[in-house]
C-alpha positions in Angstrom: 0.0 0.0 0.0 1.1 3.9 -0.7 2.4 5.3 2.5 0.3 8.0 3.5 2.6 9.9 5.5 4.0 13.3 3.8 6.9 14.0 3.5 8.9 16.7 5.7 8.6 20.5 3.5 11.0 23.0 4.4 10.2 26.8 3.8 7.1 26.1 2.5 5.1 28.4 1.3 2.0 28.6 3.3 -1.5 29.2 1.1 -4.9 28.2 1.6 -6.2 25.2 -0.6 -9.5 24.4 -1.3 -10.2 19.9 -0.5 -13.4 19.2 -2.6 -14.2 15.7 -2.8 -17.3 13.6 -1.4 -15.7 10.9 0.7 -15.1 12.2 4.1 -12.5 10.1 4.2 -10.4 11.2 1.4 -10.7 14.7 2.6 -10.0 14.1 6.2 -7.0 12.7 4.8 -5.6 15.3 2.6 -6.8 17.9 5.4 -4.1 16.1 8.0 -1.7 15.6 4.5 -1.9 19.7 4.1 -1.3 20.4 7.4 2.0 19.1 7.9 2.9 20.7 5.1 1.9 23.5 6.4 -1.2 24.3 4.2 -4.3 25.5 5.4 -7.3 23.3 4.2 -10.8 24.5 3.1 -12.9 21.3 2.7 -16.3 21.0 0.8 -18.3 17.4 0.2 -19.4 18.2 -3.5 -18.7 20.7 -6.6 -21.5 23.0 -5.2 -20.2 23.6 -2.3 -16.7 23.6 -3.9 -17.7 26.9 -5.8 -19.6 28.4 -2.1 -16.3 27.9 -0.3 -14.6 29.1 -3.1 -16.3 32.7 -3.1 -16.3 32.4 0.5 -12.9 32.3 1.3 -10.5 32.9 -1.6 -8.2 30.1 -1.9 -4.7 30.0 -3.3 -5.1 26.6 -4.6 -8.0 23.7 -5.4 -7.5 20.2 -5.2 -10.8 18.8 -6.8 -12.5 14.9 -6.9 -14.2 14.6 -10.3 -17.2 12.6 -9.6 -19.6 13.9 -7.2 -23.5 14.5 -6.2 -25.1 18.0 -6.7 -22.1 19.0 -9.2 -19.2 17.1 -10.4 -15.6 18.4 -10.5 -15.7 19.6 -14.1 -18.4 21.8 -13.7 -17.1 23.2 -10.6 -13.7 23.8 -11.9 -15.2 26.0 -15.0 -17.0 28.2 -12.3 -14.3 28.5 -9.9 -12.2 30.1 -13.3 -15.1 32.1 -14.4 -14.8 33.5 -10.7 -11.1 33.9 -10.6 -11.0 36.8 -13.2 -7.4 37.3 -14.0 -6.7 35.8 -10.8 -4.5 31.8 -11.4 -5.6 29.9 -8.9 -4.3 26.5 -10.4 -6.5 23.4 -9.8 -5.3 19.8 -9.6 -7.9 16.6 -9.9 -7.5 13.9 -8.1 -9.5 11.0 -9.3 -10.3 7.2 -9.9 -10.5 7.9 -13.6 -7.1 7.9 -14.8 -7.8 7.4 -18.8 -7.8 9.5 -21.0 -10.7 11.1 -22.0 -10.5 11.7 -17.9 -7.2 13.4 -18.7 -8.3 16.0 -21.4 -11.9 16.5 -19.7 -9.9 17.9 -16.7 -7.8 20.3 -18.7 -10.4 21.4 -20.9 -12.5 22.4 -17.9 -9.3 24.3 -16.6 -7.5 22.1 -14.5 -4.1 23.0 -14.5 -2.8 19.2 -13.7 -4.0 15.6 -12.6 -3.0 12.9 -10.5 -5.1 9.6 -10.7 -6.5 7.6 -7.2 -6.0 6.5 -5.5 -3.2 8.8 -4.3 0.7 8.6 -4.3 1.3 11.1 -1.7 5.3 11.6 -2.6 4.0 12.9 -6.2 1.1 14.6 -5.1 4.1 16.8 -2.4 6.1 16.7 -5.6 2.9 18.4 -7.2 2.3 20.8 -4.8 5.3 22.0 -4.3 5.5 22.6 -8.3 2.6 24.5 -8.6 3.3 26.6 -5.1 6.8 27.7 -7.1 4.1 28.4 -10.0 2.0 30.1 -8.5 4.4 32.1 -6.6 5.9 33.3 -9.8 2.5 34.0 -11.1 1.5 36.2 -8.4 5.3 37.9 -8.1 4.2 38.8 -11.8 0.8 39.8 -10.9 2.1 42.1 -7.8 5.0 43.5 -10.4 3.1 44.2 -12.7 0.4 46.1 -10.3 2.9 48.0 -8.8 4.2 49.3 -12.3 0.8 50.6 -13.1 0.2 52.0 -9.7 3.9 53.9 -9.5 4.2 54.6 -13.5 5.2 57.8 -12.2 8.3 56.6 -10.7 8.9 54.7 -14.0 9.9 51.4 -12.6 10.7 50.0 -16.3 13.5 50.5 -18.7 12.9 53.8 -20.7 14.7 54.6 -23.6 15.0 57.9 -26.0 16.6 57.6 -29.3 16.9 59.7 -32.7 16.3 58.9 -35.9 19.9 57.2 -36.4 19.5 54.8 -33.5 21.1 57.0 -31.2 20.6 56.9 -27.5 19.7 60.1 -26.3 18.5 59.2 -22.6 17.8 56.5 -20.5 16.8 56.3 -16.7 18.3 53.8 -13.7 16.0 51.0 -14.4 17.6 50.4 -17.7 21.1 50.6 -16.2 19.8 48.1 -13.7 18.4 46.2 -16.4 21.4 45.8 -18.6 24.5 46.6 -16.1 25.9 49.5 -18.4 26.3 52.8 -17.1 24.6 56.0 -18.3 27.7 57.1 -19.7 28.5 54.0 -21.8 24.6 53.7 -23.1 24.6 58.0 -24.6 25.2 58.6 -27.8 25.6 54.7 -28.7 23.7 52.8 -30.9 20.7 51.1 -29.0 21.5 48.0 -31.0 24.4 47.4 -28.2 21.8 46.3 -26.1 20.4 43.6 -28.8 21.6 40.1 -29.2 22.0 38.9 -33.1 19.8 39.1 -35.1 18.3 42.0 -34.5 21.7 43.9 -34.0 22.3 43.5 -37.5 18.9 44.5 -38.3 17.5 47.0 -36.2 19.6 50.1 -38.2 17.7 49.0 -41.6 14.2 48.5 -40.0 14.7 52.4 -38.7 16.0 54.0 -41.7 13.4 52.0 -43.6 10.6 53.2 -41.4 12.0 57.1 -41.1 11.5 57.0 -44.6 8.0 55.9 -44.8 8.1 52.6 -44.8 5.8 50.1 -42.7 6.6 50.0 -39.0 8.1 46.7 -37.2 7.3 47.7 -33.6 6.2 51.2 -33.0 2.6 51.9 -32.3 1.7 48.1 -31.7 1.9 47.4 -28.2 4.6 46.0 -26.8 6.4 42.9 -27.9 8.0 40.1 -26.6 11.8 40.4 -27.7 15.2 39.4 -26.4 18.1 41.8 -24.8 21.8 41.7 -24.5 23.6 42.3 -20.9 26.8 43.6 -20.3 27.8 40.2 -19.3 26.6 38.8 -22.1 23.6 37.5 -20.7 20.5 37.3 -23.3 17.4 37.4 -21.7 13.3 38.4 -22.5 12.0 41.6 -22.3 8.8 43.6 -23.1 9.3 46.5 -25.7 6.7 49.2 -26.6 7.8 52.0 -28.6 6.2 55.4 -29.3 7.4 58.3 -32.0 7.6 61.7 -30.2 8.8 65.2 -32.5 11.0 67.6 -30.0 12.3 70.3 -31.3 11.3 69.3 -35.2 13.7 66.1 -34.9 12.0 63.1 -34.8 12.5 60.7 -31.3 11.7 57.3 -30.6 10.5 56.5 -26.9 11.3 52.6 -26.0 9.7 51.3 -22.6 11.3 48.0 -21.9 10.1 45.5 -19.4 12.5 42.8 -17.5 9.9 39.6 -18.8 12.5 36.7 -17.2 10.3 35.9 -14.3 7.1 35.6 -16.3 9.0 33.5 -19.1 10.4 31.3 -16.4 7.0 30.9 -15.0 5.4 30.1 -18.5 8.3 27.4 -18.9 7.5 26.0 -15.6 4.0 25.5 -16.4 5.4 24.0 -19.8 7.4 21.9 -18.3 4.7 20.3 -15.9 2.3 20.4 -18.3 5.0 18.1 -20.5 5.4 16.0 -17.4 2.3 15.3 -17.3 1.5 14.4 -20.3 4.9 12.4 -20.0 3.2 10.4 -16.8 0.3 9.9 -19.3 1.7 8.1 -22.0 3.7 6.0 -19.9 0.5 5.2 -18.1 -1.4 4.2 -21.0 1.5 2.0 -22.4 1.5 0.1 -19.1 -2.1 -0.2 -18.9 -2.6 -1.2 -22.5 0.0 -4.3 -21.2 -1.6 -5.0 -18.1 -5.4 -5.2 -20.2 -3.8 -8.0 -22.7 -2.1 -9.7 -19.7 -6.2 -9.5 -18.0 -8.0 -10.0 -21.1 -5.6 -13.9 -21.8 -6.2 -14.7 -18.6 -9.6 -14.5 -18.6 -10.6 -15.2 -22.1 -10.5 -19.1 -22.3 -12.4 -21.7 -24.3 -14.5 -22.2 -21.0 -16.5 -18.8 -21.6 -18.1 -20.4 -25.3 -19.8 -23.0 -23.1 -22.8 -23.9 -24.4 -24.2 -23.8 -21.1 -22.6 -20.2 -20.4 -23.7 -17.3 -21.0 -22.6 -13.9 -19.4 -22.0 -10.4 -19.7 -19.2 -8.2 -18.1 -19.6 -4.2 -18.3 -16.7 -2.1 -16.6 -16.7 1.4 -15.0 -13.3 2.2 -16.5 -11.3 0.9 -19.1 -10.1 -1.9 -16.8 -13.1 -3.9 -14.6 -12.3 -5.2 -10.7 -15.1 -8.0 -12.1 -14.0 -11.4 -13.6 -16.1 -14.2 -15.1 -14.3 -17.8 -15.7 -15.8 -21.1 -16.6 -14.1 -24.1 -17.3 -14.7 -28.4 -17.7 -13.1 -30.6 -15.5 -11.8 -33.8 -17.1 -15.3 -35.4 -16.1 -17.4 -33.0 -17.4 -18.1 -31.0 -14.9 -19.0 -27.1 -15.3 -16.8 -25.2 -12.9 -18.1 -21.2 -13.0 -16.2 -18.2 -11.1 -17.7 -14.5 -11.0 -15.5 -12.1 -8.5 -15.2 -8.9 -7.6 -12.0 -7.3 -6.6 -12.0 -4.3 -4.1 -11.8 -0.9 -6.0 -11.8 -0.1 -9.8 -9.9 -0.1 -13.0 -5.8 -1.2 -13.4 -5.5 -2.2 -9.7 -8.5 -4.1 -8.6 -8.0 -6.2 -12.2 -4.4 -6.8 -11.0 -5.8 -8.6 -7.9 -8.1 -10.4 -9.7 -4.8 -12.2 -11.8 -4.3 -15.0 -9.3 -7.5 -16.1 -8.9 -7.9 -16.4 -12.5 -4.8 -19.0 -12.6 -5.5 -20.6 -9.5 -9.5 -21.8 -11.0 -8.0 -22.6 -14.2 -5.5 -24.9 -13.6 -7.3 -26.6 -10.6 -10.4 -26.3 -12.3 -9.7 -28.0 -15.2 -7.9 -30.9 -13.5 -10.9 -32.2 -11.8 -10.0 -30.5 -8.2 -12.8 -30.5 -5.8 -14.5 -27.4 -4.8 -13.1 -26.7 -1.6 -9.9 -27.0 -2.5 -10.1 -24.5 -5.6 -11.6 -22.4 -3.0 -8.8 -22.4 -0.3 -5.9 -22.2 -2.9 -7.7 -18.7 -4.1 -8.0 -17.7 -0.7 -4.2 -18.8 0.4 -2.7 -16.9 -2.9 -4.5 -13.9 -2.3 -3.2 -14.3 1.7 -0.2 -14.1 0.3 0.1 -11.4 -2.8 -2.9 -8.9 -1.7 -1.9 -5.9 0.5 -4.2 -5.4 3.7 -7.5 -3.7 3.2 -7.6 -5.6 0.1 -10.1 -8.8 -1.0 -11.8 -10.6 -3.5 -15.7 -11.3 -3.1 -16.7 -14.6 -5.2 -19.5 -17.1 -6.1 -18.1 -20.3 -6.9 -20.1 -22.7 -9.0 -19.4 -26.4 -9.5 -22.5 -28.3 -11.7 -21.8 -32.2 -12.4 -21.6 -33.4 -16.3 -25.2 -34.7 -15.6 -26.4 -32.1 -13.8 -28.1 -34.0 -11.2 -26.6 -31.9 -8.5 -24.3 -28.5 -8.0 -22.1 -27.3 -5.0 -22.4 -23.8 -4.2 -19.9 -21.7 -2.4 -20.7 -18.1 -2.0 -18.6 -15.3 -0.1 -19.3 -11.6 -0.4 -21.2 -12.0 -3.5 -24.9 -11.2 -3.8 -27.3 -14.2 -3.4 -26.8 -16.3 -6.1 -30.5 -17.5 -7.9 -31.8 -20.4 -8.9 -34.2 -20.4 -11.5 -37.2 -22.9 -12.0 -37.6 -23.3 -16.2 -40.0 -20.7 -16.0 -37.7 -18.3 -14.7 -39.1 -18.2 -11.2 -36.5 -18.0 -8.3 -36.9 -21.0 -6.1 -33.7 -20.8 -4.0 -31.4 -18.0 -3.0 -28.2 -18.8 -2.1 -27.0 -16.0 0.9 -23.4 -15.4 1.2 -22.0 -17.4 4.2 -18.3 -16.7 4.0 -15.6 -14.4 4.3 -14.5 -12.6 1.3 -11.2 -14.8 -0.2 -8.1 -12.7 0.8 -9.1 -11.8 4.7 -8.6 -14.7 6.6 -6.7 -17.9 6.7 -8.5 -21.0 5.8 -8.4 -24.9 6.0 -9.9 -26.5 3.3 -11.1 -29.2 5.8 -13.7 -26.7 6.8 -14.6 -25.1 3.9 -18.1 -25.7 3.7 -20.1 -25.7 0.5 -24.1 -25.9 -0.5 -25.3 -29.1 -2.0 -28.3 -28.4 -4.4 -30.2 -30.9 -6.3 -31.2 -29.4 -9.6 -34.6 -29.7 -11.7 -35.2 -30.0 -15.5 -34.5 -26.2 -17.1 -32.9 -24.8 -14.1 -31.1 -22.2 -14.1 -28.2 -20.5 -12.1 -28.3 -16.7 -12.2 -24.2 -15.4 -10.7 -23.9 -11.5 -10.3 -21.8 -8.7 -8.8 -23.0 -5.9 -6.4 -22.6 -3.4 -9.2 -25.8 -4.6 -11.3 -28.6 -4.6 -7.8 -26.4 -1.4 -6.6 -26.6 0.5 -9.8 -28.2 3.6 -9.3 -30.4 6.0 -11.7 -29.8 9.7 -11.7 -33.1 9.6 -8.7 -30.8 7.7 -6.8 -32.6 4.6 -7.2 -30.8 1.4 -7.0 -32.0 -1.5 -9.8 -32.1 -4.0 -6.7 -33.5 -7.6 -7.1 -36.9 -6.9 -7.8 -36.1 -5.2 -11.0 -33.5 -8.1 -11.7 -36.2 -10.8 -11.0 -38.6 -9.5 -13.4 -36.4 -9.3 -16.1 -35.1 -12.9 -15.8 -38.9 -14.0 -15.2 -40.4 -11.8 -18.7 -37.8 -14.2 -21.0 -36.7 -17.3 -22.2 -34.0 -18.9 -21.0 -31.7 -17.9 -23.6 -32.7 -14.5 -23.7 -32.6 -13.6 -19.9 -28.9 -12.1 -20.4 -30.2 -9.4 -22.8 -33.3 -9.0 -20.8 -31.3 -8.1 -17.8 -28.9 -5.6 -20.3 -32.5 -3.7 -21.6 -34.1 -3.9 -18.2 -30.9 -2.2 -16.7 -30.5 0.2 -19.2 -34.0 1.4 -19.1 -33.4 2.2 -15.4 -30.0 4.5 -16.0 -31.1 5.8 -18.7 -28.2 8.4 -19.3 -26.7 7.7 -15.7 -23.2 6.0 -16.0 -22.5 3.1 -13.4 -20.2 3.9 -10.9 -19.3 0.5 -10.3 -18.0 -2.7 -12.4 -21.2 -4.8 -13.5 -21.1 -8.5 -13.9 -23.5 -10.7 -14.4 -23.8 -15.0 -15.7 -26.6 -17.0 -16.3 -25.5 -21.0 -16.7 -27.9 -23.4 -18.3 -28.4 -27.0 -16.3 -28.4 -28.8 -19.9 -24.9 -31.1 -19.3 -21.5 -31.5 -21.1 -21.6 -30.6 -24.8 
């Protein structure tokens, strides 16, 4: 598991920054994770409240969940910009969707980075402390710029006078400042002494071009970004604006330059995150299009095209925490597997790897039930990290089927369908989830059921009864049982799909959905 104690910040920067996510959890434990870092912490449970605090008290900085109730991250995120004015307030997502339409959702609704859940807390210090130098930057521009406006009188920027030749004619302390000559060594020289190549060699031929009515390159358009030439050498960015004055019937040229190194720097900084991130990005989609393929071949086996099994697997993210397996023993017997992993997407499907080889291999070697049962449990003992488990229904229907054992932990019931589609047993959950506890497969207990003509088993995860409409309505087992009761046996599956659908309408599910129906009909 990620250590969740921060790391020690010196001469941190301290700012207020705005915790909006909906699990009190997660936001009690960025609120202790900001305040050893010496960050003060606004919370709010939801994007609504996100934007109230927001007004409310002026953060420096957001850390934002993307789903939520009332008003997800996105939407929050646009009005907490629309809010900020000229003001950068930068805001970095933290969520369980790390793909990447995720990824380009967040930036186009202004988020200035993203780290997916759940949460490395060295990168997301490493993060922070990015966006503080940032920020401070930012705001160093905003205040220097402020000031110059507010002071103009005390002309706090370069200013330059020239003649028609190119000719400095006068220029005041901040340019001497600026470019470390004296006023002695910058009158009566060429103003191209202060201008790396090329516009050294160009700048006399642009005038003389201009004084003689040609188009103008600079003057009377604002000021432009363009580079300058210290004493030492030293090329850096500045701000030029030039004017054409007449003083005593000679033409001048008036030059206001501006010191822009701090506000490139800071415009590189945010380049060069914004490049890390997208960096992190590609790396992460290389290793999660490797870790899908490794999933997908463990999974997908011959087992699946029974002609007794059918099923249907829908994940919340590109990866699902749901498995299905089925395989024949050497006898002909149907062994079946549905489990769900703790969590969502790349790491919940991880966990879900040993099980997979564990039913397989035992499975199709004729082991008995109990045994399969305690060998997933012992790996997952072994591999998962604490907190972490794997809920299952485990399914083993002889080549006659006369009879099937049943062993359910942490799944839903599992059903039992008469041939009409009618549920005449429900199977509770009696066991542990596999991965908590230590077992002995001499204890492992199991459910005997003696099977009828046209039965049918009906295996599901928590996401399908638990899936939830935009009325916060779950689809729960009554919806379920009607669909599986209003079709044939092989079109229950699809029944389920439409009935489901129906009830989410446009809602996405917010968690893995699984769901197989196996047909007591024998070996084929």
């Amino acid at each position: 598991m990620t250590d969740m104690t921060p790391p020690k910040v010196a001469d941190q920067i301290p700012l207020k920054v705005l915790v909006v996510d909906d699990t009190a959890t997660n936001r009690q434990i960025l609120q202790v994770f900001l305040r050893k870092l010496g960050f003060v912490a606004v919370l709010a449970e939801d994007g609504a409240q996100g934007v109230a605090a927001y007004e409310r008290d002026q953060p420096d900085l957001v850390i934002m969940d993307v789903m939520m109730p009332v008003m997800d991250g996105y939407e929050a995120t646009r009005r907490i910009k629309a809010l900020s004015g000229e003001r950068w307030v930068p805001v970095l997502f933290l969520s369980a969707l790390d793909n990447e339409e995720s990824l380009v959702a967040a930036l186009d609704a202004g988020g200035d980075d993203y780290l997916p859940k759940p949460v490395n807390f060295v990168v997301l210090d490493a993060k922070l402390r990015s966006l503080t130098r940032a920020l401070s930057l930012q705001r160093s521009l905003d205040d220097e710029r402020q000031r110059a406006a507010a002071i103009s009188d005390n002309l706090v920027d370069g200013v330059i006078t020239i003649d028609d030749s190119g000719l400095m004619q006068t220029c005041n302390p901040a340019v001497e400042n600026m470019f470390g000559y004296t006023q002695d060594e910058m009158i009566g020289h060429n103003v191209n002494m202060l201008m790396p190549e090329p516009y050294r060699s160009e700048h006399d031929g642009h005038l003389a071009r201009y004084v003689k009515g040609g188009q103008p390159r600079v003057l009377g358009i604002g000021q432009r970004e363009l580079r300058g030439l210290r004493k030492n050498g030293e090329v850096f960015a500045l701000d030029l604006g030039v004017s054409e004055m007449r003083v005593g019937g000679s033409r001048q040229f008036v030059g206001v330059l501006h010191d822009a190194s701090e506000r490139v720097a800071a415009e590189r900084l945010l380049r060069e995150n914004a490049e890390r991130l997208q960096a992190y990005h590609d790396t992460q989609e290389a290793a999660t299009a490797l870790a899908q393929t490794i999933v997908s071949r463990q999974m997908q086996r011959a087992g699946l095209n029974d002609a007794s099994v059918s099923y249907w697997l829908a994940p919340a993210e590109n990866f699902s925490g749901d498995i299905v397996a089925a395989t024949r023993g050497p006898e002909g017997d149907l062994y079946v597997l549905l489990a769900d992993a703790t969590g969502h997407g790349l790491g919940a499907a991880i966990c879900t790897l040993p099980v997979l080889s564990v039913f397989y291999s035992m499975g199709e070697t004729g082991v008995a039930l109990n045994w399969i049962v305690h060998e997933i449990n012992r790996q997952l003992q072994a591999t998962l990290p604490v907190g972490h488990f794997v809920a299952a229904s485990l399914l083993r229907l002889n080549a006659r089927c006369e009879s099937a054992e049943v062993w359910v932990g942490g799944t839903p019931d599992l059903l039992v369908l008469d041939a009409a589609g009618k549920v005449r047993r429900r199977v509770a959950s009696a066991n542990l989830p596999l991965g908590i506890d230590v077992s002995d497969e001499s204890t492992i207990g199991y459910e005997t059921i003696a099977l009828q003509a046209g039965d049918q088993f009906v295996l599901f995860s928590d996401g399908l009864v638990e899936a939830e409409n935009e009325a916060g309505q779950a689809f729960g087992y009554d919806r379920l049982c009607a669909a599986l009761a209003a079709a044939t046996p092989g079109e229950r599956l699809d029944s389920v799909k439409l009935a489901l659908a129906q009830h989410l309408d446009s809602t996405p599910p917010h968690d893995d959905v699984s769901l197989m129906l196996i047909a007591c009909q024998g070996a084929v």
